[in-house]
C-alpha positions in Angstrom: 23.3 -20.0 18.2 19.8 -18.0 18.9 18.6 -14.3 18.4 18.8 -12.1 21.6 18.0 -9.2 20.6 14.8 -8.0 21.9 14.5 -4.1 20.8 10.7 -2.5 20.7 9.7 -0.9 17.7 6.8 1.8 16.6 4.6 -1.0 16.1 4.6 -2.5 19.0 6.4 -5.9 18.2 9.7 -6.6 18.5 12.4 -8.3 16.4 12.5 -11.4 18.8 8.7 -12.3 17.5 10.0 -11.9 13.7 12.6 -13.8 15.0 10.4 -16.1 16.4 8.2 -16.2 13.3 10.8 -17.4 10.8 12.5 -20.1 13.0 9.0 -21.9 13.1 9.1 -22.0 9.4 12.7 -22.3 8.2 14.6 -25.6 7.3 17.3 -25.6 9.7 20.3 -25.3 7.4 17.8 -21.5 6.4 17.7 -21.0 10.2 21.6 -21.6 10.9 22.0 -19.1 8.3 20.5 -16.6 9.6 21.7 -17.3 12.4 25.4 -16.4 11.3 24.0 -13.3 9.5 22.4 -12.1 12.8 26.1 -12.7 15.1 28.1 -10.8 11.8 25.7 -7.9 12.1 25.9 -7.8 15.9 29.8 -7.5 15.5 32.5 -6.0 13.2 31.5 -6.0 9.6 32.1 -4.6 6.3 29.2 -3.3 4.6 29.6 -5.6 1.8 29.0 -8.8 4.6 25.3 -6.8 4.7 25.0 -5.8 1.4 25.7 -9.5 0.4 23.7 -11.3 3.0 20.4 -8.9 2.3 20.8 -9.8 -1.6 21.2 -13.8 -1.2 18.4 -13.8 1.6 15.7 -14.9 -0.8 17.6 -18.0 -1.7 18.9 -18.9 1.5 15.7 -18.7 3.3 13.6 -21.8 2.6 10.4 -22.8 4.1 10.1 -26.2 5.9 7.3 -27.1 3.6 5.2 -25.2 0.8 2.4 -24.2 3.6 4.8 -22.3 5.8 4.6 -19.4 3.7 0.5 -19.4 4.3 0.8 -20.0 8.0 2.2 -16.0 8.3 -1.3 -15.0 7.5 -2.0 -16.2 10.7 0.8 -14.0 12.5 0.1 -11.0 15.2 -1.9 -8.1 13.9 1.4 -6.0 13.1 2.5 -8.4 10.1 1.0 -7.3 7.1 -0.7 -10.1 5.6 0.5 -10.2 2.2 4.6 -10.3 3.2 6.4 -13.3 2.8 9.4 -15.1 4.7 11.8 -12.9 2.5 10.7 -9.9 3.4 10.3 -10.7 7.2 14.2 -11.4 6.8 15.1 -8.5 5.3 13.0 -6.8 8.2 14.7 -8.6 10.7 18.1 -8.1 9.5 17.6 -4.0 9.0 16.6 -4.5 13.0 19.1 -4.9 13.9 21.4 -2.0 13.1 21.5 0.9 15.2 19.7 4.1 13.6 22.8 6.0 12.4 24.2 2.8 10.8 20.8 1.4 9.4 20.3 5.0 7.7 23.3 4.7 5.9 23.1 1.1 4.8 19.4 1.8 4.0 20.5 4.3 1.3 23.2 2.6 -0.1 20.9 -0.4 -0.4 18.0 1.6 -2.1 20.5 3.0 -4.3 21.7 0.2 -5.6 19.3 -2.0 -5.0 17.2 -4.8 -7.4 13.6 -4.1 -7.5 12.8 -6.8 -5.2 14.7 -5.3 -2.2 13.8 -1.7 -3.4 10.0 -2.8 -2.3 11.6 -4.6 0.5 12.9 -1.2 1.9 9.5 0.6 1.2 7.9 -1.7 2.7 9.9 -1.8 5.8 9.8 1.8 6.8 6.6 2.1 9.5 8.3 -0.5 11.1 12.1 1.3 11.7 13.0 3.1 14.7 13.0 6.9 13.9 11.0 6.5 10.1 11.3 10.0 9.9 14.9 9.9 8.7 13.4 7.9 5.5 11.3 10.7 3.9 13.4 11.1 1.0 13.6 7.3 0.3 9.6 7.1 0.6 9.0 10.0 -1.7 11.6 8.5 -4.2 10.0 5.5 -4.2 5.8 7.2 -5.3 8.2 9.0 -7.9 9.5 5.7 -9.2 8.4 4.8 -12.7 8.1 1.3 -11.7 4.9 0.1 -10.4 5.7 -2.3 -8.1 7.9 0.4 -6.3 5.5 2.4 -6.5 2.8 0.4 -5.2 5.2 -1.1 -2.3 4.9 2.8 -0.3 1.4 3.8 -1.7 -0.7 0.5 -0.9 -0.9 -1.4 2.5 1.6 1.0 3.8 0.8 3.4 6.7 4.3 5.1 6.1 2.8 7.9 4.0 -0.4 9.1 5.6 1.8 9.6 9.3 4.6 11.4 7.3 3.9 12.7 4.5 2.4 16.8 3.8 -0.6 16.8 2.0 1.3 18.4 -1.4 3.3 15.2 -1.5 0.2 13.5 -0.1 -2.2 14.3 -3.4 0.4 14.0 -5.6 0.4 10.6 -4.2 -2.9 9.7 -4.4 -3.0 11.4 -8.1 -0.2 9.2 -9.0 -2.4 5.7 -8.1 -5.3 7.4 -9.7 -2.8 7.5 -12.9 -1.4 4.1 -13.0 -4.4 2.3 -12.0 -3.6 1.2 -8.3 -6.4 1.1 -5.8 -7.3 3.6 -3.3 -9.2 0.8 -1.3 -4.9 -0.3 -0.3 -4.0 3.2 0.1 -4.1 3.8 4.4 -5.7 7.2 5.4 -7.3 7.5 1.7 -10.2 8.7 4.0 -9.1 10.4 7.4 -6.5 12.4 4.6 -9.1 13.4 2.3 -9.1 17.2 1.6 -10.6 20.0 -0.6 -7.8 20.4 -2.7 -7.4 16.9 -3.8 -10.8 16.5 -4.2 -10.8 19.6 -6.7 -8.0 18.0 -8.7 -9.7 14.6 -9.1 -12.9 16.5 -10.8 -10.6 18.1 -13.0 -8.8 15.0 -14.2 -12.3 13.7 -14.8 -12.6 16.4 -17.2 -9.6 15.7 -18.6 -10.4 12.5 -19.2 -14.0 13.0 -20.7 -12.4 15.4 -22.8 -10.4 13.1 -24.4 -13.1 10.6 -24.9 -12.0 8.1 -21.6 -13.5 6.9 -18.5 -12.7 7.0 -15.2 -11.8 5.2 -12.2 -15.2 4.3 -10.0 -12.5 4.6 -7.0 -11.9 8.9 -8.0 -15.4 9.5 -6.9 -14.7 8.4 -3.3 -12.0 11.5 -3.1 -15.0 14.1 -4.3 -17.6 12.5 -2.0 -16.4 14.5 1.2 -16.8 18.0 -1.0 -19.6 17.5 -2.9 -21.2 20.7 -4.2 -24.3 22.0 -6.5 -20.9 22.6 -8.7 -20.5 19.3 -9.2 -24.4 18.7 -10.3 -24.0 18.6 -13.8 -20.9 16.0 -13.5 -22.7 13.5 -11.2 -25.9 13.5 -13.2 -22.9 13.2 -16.9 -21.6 10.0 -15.5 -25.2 8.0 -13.9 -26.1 8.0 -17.6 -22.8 6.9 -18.6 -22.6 2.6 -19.2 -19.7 1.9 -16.7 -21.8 0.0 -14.2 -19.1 0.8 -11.1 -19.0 4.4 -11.9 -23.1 4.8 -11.4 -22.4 2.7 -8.3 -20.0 5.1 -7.3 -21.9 8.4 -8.1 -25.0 7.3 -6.5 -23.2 6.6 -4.0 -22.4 10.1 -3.3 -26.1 11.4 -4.4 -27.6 8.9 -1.5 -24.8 9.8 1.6 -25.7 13.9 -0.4 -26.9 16.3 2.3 -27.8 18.7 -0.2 -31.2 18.2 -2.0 -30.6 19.3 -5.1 -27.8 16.1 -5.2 -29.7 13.8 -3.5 -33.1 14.1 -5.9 -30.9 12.9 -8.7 -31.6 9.3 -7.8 -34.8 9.6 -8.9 -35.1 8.8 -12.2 -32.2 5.9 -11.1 -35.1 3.8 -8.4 -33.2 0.8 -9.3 -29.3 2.3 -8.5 -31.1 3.7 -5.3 -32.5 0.6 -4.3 -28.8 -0.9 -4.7 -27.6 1.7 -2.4 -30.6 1.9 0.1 -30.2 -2.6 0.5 -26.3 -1.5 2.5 -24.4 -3.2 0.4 -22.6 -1.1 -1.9 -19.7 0.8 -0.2 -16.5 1.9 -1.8 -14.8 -1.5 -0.1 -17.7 -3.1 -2.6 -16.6 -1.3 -5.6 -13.3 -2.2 -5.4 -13.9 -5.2 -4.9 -15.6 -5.5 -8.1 -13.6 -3.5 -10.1 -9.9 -5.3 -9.2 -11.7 -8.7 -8.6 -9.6 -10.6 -11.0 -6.1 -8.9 -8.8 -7.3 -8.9 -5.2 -5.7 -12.4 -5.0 -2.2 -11.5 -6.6 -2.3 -8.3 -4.1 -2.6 -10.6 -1.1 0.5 -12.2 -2.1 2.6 -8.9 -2.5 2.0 -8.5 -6.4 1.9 -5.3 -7.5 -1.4 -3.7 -9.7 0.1 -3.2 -13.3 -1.3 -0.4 -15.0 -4.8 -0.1 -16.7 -6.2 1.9 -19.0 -9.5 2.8 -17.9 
């Protein structure tokens, strides 16, 4: 038995290439599985035949050996590089409903749903024909209260710059801010960057300094757009401050500064400016360095827990 379908999708692959994908990495008892899963859901089914086969796919599909989990990261440009045969197959399988039936099994399944194929979901949505109809799910899942729900719509996921506004955008971005995921994972965290947002970052910095706390290096990056002789006094509070990121960050902003007043404080900082003058810092840089000891467990799909800062 073999997969036939061959329907296009938004990002220009099609389910015979995940197809394709899995069968070059499955045992074949995994692959006549799924098989059998893929003929069920092309014919008459009950909705507990999906709901089943979508919960028991992680321990049906097994690689061939131990590497063929690493040989995805050498897959087309459309595969995210930190998913995993499971969530390919949970990809493949929503595939290949039509778009009124997938809706409703989709919300059932979120519903209900373990954790695991909660993130599953979230992380399928740019890749679902009409991903418009899933608004509600994505905005459910940046409400959740568990981070790796959270994280599986706000990082490495281009659902929510296409879709969502930019109220539930900043709320969004606000939220990772919050619980400590990076905006360096969050798609758009540039091109979406606005005055408003920017404005509510410098006041959770206050907030924060109030209460005797740092801050993320990464909030600085949604002020640097907006800059303004308001925000002297702030910049020059936090170059003095010993969190070396956050001077990275905030000279950063003084040295990219077209106003003069911003830029001439990195004078009495020749040694930050000489840091930021050699290239090398950018915010890609300071993320790096500040979730250094995570970036691995992100490229395998694990989510950021949260961190004080």
């Amino acid at each position: 038995m073999s997969h036939t379908i061959v329907e296009q999708h938004p990002q220009g692959f099609n389910s015979q290439q995940i197809y394709t994908l899995l069968a070059a990495r499955l045992t074949p008892e995994s692959l006549q599985w799924l098989n059998h899963v893929i003929q069920q859901s092309q014919e008459a089914y009950s909705d507990r035949f999906f709901f089943t086969a979508f919960s028991l796919l992680p321990r049906q599909l097994i690689p061939i050996n131990p590497c063929s989990e690493e040989l995805i990261h050498h897959a087309p440009d459309w595969l995210p590089q930190h998913w995993s045969l499971e969530t390919l197959g949970r990809l493949l399988l929503l595939l290949n409903q039509t778009p009124d039936r997938l809706e409703s099994l989709f919300s059932a399944l979120y519903s209900t749903g373990s954790v695991n194929e909660q993130v599953a979901l979230l992380q399928a949505l740019p890749f679902l024909a009409e991903s418009e109809r899933y608004l509600y799910w994505a905005q459910e899942g940046f409400r959740s209260h568990i981070t790796a729900v959270f994280n599986a719509i706000a990082l490495n996921n281009p659902y929510p710059t296409r879709y969502f506004d930019s109220t539930l955008w900043n709320q969004l971005i606000l939220k990772a801010i919050f619980i400590g995921s990076p905006l360096q994972l969050v798609q758009g965290i540039d091109d979406r960057a606005n005055l408003n947002l920017a404005r509510m970052a410098i006041d959770y910095v206050h907030e924060r300094w109030a209460a005797g706390r740092d801050v993320t290096p990464e909030i600085w990056r949604l002020i640097a757009p907006f800059v303004s002789m308001d925000d002297r006094s702030d910049l020059a509070r936090a170059l003095q401050m010993p969190n070396p990121l956050q001077q990275l960050a905030v000279a950063l902003i003084c040295s990219r500064s077209g106003l003069p007043e911003i830029a001439d404080l990195m004078m009495d900082y020749p040694d930050l400016k000489q840091q930021i003058d050699s290239g090398l810092i950018t915010w890609e840089y300071i993320y790096q360095q500040q979730f250094k000891s995570l970036i691995d467990p992100l490229a395998d799909g694990i989510a950021v827990g949260i961190r004080e800062y």
